[in-house]
C-alpha positions as CSV (number, residue, x, y, z in Angstrom):
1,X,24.2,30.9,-32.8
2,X,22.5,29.4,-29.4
3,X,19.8,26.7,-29.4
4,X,17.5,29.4,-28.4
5,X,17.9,31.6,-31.4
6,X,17.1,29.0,-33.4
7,X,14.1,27.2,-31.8
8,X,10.8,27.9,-33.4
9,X,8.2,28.8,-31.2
10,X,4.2,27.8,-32.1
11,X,0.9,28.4,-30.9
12,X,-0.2,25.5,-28.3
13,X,-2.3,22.8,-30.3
14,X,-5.6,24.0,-29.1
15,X,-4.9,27.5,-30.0
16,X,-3.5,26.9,-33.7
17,X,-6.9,24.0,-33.3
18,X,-9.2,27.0,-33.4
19,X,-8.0,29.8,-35.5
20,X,-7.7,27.6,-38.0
21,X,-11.3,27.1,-38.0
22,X,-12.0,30.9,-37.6
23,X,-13.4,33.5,-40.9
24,X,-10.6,35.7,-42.7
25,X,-12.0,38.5,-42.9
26,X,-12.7,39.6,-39.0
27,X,-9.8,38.8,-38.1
28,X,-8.4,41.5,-40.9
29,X,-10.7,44.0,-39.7
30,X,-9.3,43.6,-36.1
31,X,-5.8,43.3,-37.5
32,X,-5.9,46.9,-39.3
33,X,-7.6,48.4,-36.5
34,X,-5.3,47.5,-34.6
35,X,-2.7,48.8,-36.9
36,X,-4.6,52.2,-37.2
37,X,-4.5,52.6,-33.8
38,X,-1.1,52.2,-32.6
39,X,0.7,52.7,-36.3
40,X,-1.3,54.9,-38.5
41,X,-0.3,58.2,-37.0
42,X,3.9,57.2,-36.8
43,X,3.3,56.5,-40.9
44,X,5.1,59.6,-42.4
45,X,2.3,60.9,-45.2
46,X,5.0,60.1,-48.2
47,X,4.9,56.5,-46.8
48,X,1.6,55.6,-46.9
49,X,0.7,58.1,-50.2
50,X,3.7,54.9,-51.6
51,X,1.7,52.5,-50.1
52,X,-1.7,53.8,-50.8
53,X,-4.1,51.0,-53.0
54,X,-1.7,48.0,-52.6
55,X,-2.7,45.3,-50.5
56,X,-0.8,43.5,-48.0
57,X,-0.9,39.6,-46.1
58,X,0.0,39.0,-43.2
59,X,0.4,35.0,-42.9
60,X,0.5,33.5,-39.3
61,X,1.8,30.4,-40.3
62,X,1.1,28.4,-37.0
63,X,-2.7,29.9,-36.8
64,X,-3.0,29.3,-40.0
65,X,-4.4,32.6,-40.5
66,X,-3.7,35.2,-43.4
67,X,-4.8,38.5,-42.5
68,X,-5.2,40.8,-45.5
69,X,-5.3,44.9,-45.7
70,X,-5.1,47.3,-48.0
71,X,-3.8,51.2,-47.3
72,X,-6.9,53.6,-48.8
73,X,-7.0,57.1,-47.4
74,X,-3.8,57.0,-45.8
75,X,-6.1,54.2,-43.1
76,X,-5.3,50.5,-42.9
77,X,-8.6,49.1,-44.2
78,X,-9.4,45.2,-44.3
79,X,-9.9,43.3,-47.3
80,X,-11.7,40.0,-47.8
81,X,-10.4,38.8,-50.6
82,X,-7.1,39.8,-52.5
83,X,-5.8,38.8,-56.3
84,X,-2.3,39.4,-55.5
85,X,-1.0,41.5,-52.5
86,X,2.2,43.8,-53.3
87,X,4.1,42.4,-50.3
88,X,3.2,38.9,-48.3
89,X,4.7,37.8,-45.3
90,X,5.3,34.9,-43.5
91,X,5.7,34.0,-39.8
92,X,4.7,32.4,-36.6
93,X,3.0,34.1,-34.2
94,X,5.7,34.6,-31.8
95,X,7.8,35.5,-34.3
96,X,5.7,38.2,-35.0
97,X,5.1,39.4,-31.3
98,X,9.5,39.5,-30.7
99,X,9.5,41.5,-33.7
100,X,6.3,43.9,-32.6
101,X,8.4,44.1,-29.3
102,X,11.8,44.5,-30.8
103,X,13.0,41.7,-29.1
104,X,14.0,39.9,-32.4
105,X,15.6,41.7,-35.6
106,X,13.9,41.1,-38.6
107,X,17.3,40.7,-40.9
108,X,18.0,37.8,-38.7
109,X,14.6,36.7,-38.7
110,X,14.8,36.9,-42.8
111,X,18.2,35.4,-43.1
112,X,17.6,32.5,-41.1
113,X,14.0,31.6,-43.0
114,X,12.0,32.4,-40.2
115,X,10.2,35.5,-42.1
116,X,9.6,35.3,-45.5
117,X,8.7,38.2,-47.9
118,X,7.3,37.5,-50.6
119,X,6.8,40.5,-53.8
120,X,7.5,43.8,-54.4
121,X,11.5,44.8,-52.7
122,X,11.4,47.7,-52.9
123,X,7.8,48.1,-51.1
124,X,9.4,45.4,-48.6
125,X,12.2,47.9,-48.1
126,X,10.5,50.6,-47.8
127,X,7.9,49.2,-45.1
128,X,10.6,47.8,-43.3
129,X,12.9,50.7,-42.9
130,X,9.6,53.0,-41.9
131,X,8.7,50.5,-39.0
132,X,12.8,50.4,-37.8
133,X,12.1,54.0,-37.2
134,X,8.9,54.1,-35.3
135,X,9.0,53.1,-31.7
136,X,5.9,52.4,-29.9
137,X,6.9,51.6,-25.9
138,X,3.3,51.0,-24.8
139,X,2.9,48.7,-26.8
140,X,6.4,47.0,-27.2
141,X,6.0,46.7,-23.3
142,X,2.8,44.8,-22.9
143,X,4.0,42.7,-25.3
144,X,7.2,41.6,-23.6
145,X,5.2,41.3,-20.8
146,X,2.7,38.4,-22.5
147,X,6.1,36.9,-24.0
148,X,7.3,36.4,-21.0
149,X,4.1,35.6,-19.2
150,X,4.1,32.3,-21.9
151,X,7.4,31.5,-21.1
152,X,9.8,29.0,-22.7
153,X,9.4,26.6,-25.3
154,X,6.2,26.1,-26.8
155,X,6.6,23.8,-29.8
């Protein structure tokens, strides 16, 4: 395994300075919007009827930022507060960009402790497995474009 496989990748100080300070909850509502505009449509209708009242987190480790959502009426919908999602996971923001662009694998990603799942296996599975097949090129584009805009190392 190269150097570069296993370097970590974090927001700049000022960055991680600011969403730290910033509210949960709009930052969920522009996190599921987000997903029901490029994802909700590529969701087969079994997948999210499996999905459909659990709650999910997103953690963006380096933001420090957890971004929660729940799947109601086969629509991502924001949630402020949470008992217990069904799945969380864990990440850096980069991390999460190479996977949204398919330039990282999320096996590897898991296997090496760079993405943790946390709760329900076979939900994980099942999420995981539904977002392997759908392919979004607009999308995975622009965001290979930004990742490479920032460049290398940002520690």
């Amino acid at each position: 395994m190269n150097a570069a496989a296993t370097t970590v990748r974090r927001l700049p100080a000022p960055v991680r300075a600011v969403a730290r300070r910033l509210p949960r909850f709009p930052a969920s509502i522009a996190f599921a919007t987000g997903l029901n505009l490029t994802l909700r449509r590529k969701f087969p209708a079994e997948v999210l009827d499996r999905l459909e009242g659990h709650t999910f987190a997103i953690v963006v480790e380096d933001a420090g930022v957890e971004l929660l959502f729940r799947v109601r009426g086969h629509r991502f919908v924001p949630v402020a507060t949470a008992a217990e999602p069904v799945l969380r996971f864990r990440a850096v923001a980069w991390d999460y960009a190479a996977l949204a662009a398919r330039e990282a694998d999320p096996d590897t990603l898991f296997f090496n402790r760079r993405l943790l799942v946390e709760g329900d296996t076979e939900i994980a599975l099942l999420v995981k497995n539904t977002l392997d097949t759908i392919d979004i090129p607009r999308t995975r584009g622009l965001l290979k474009r930004a990742m490479r805009a920032v460049g290398p190392a940002a520690r």
